[in-house]
N, C-alpha and C positions, 0 to 999 in steps of 0.2 A: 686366537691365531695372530699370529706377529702383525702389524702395520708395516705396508709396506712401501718403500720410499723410492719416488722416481729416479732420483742420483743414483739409488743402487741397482736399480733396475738398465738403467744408463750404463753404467759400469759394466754391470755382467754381459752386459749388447754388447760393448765393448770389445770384454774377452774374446768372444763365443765370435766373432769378425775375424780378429787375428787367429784364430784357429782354423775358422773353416774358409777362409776366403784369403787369407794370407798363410797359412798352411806352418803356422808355429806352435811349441809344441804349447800343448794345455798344461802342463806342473810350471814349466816358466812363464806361461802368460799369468796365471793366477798369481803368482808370486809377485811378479811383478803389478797386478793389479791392485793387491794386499798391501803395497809399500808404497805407490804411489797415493796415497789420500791420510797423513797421519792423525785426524779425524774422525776414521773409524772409527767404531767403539767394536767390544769384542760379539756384538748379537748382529753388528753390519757385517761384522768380517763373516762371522758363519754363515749368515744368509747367502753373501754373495758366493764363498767357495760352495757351499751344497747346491743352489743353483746353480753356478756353472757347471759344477762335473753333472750333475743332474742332467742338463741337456748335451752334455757331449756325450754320453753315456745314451740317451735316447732321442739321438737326434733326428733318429728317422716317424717318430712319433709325431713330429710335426709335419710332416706330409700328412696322418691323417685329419690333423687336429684343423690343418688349412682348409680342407676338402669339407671339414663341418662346419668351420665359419667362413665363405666362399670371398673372390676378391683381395684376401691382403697379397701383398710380396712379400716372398719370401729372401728376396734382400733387405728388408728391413727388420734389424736384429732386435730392435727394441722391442718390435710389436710381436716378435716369434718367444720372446721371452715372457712378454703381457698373455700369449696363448697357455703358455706352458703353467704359468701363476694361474690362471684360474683353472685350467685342467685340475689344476692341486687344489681346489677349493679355496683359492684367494677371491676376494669380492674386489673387483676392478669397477664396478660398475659408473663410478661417478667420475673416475679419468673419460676426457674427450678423447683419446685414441681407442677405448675399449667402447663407447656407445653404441647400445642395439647389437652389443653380442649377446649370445645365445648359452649362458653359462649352464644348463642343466644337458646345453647338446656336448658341450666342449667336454663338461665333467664324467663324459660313457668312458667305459673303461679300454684299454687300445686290445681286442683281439685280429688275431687272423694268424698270418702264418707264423712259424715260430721265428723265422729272418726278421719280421715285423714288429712279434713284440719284443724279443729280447737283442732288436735293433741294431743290426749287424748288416755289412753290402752283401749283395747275393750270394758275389763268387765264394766269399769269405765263410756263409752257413751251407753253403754245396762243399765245401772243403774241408768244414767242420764232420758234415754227415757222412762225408765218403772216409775219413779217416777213421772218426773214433763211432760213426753206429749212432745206437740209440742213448748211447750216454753223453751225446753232446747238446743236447739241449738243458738239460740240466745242469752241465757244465757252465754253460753258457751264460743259464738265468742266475748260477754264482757268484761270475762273476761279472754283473750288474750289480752286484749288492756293495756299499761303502766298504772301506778297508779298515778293519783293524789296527792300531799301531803299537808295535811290539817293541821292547829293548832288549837290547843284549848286552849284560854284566860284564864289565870289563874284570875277573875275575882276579888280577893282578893287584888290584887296588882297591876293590873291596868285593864284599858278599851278595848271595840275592838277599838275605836276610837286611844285610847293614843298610842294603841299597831302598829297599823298600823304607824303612826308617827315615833314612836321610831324604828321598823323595814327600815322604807324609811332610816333614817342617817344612817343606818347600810348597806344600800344599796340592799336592801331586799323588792321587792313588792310582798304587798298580798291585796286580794278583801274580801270582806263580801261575805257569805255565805248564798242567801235566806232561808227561815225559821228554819238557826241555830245561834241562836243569840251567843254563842262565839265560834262562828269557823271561822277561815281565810283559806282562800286555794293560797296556795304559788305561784306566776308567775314563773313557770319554776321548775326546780332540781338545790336545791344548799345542805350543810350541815349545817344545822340552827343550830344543837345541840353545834356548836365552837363558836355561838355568845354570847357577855355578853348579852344581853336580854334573852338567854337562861338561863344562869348560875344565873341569878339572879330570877330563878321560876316564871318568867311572862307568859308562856305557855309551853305548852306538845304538840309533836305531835300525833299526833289522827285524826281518820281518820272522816268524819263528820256523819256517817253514824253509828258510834261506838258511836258519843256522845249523839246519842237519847237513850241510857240507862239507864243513871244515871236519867236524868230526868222522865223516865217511869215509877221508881220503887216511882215516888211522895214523897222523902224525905222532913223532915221538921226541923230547927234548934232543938237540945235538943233531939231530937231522940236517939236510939240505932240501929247502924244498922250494920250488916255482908254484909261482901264480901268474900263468902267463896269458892271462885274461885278464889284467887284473883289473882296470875301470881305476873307481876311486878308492880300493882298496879296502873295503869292508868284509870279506874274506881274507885278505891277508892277516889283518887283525885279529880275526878269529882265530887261525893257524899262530900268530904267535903266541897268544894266550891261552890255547890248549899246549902250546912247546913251551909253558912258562917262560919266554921268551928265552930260551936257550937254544941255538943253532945259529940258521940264515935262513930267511926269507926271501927270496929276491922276487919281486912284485915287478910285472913286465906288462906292457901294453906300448902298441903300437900311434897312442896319441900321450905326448910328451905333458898336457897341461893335466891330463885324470893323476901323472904319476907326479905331479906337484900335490894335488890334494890327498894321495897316497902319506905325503911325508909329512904333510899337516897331521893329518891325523893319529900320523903315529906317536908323532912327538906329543900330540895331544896327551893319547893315549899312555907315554910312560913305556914306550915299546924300543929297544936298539937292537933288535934280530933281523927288522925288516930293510932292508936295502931296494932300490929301485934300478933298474934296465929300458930305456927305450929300445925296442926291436927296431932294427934296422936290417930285417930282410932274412936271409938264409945266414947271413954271416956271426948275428947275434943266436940264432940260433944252435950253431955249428962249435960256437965254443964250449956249449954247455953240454955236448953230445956225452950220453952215457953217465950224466955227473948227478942228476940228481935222484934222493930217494924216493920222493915224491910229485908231483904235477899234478896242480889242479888247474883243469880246462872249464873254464867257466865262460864257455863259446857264447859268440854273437850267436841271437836267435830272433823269432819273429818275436816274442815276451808276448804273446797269447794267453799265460800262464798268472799272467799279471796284469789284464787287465782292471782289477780292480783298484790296482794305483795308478794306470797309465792310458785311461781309458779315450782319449784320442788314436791309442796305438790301430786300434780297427779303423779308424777312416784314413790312414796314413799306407797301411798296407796295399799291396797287391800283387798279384798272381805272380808275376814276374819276379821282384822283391822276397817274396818268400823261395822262390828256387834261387834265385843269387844266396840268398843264406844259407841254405844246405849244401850248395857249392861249397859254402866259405867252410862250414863247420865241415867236411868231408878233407878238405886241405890243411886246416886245422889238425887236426888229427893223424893226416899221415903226416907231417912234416912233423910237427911239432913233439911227437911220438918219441922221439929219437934221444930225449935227451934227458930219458928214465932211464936209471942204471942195469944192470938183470940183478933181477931179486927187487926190484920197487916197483911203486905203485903207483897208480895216474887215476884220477877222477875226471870225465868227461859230465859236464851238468848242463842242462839250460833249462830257462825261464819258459818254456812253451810246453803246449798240453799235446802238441800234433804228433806221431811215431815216427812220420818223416823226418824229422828233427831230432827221433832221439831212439829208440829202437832198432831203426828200420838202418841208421846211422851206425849201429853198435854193430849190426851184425856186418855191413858192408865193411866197418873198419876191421873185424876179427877175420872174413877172408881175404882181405886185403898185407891182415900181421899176424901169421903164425905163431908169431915170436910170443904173443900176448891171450894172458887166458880170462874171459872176463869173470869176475868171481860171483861179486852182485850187484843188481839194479834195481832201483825202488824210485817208488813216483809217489807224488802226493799233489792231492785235488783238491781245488776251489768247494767242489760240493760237500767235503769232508772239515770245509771251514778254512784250508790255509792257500795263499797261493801255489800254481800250481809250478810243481819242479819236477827235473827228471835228471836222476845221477847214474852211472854207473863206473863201479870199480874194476880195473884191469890191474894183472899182473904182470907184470915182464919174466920170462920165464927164463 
């Protein structure tokens, strides 16, 4: 078992402060933890990120783990990190802050209720159970499990075949991904985005479960199509590279800096179909009325779906926050509806496992637009191995 070292132990208290007591998010606190000490070596960097996400991921575990070694505070980040390390079978014993602990009591395994072990806030597994039943606890204990990291073939510039090649010199193994023809999934955790096969727009990572979208929404070269979701534009890239970049992309979001890193990427990428839009209200919306053939809605959601990359996202949540986003995705949707041509097609998607969010959503928008027939919808689950998504296809009739 690794030796393990107070600095990093120091560090990870660190993070795990600014997450839960200054409330930022955990992918940029780590990042930023990772870059501030360039000293590291690559078995300090792993420890520290697998411990951190390890206790944001089960943070409520140390409520029991306290309750067995009686007395610490639970403001003290260093010492809830010391518990969690020997829960894991680390030998603390000769540190002065771990003396006269009780490591064979710390080391019982966490049972009790299933809110407890697969460490989620109450409302959040009462919300779970009332929605999806008895498949959310499995749901749930999925996605606790570490994330996989997928890429997706920029197919414009090379092959899955060439790509793998060119990754091996780089010292980089990755496998095919059954029935996702450009997707690779990486052997192990490393940083691909430092490789020149990165820099030269030969892939994006994306997760494989993310890249059955673009193809959903049935794009074809010469098209018109929105992405008026778009973030940082990783689906738009996908849409142009199934339209061999032949048409117009126009990549829309209503924060101006995600569609800066849209245009990086594309350029990266070797792409000039994708063009950018800040939405600026009903107006930006209004010109596009009736214009395009396609529209992919890849709505704000609660990313419950995805907690196994964003696993802070549970202790950020709550009751209230998640109906402001079904609000948002319900207005989404009629407004934004408007500006599929008849005879096209619009893809509603999100990152959440809940039906309130995406079902329950599909049917309220079909009695809401006669005009629209929904063709199909498909989901895919954490338990089935990928993050969890939920799409569904409309036609404008």
């Amino acid at each position: 078992m690794q030796t393990i070292y107070k600095n990093l132990v120091k560090t990870t208290a660190a993070g795990l402060k600014r997450v839960f007591l200054e409330s930022q998010h955990a992918e940029q606190v780590l990042e930023k933890l990772l870059g501030s000490d360039k000293r590291l070596g690559s078995r300090d960097r792993r420890f520290i990120a697998e411990t951190f996400y390890d206790l944001v991921r089960f943070w409520r575990h140390l409520e029991v783990l306290r309750m067995r070694q009686p007395g610490l505070d639970e403001s003290d980040y260093f010492l809830m990190v010391c518990l969690w390390l020997v829960h894991k079978g680390h030998d603390l014993e000769s540190w002065p802050e771990c003396a006269g602990w009780n490591a064979a009591e710390l080391a019982k395994p966490i049972l009790g209720e299933g809110k407890l072990e697969t460490s989620v806030p109450d409302w959040l597994w009462e919300t779970g159970v009332e929605e999806l039943g008895d498949r959310w606890p499995g749901e749930m204990a999925a996605l606790n499990e570490s994330a996989p990291i997928y890429l997706r073939v920029n197919t414009l510039k090379t092959t899955s075949s060439e790509l793998q090649n060119i990754l091996s010199v780089e010292g980089i193994k990755v496998s095919p991904v059954t029935d996702h023809p450009d997707a690779l999934l990486l052997d192990g955790r490393t940083n691909v985005i430092r490789l020149g096969s990165f820099r030269k727009g030969l892939y994006e990572v994306q997760d494989a479960a993310s890249q059955r979208i673009a193809p959903f929404l049935e794009v074809e070269p010469g098209q018109l199509v929105i992405d008026a979701c778009a973030g940082a534009g990783g689906k738009s890239l996908h849409l142009a590279s199934l339209m061999k970049d032949q048409g117009k992309i126009v990549a829309m979001d209503i924060e101006g800096w995600k569609l800066e890193e849209v245009k990086k990427r594309a350029t990266r990428a070797g792409l000039k179909s994708i063009t950018t839009e800040f939405i600026r209200g009903n107006k930006t919306l209004k010109f596009w009325d009736g214009k395009a053939d396609r529209l992919l809605l890849d709505a704000p959601c609660s990313g419950l779906g995805v907690l196994r990359r964003h696993p802070g996202t549970k202790w950020k949540l709550s009751p209230e926050m998640l109906e402001d986003v079904k609000e948002t995705q319900a207005d989404i949707l009629d407004r934004y509806c408007r500006m599929v041509k008849k005879g096209g097609k619009m893809v509603y998607a999100t990152c959440s496992l809940m039906p309130g969010e995406n079902e329950q959503q599909v049917e309220l928008f079909l009695e809401e637009h006669p005009e629209f027939e929904l063709e199909a919808q498909v989901r895919t689950w954490p338990s089935e191995g990928w993050d969890g998504f939920f799409m569904a296809r409309f036609l404008r009739k």
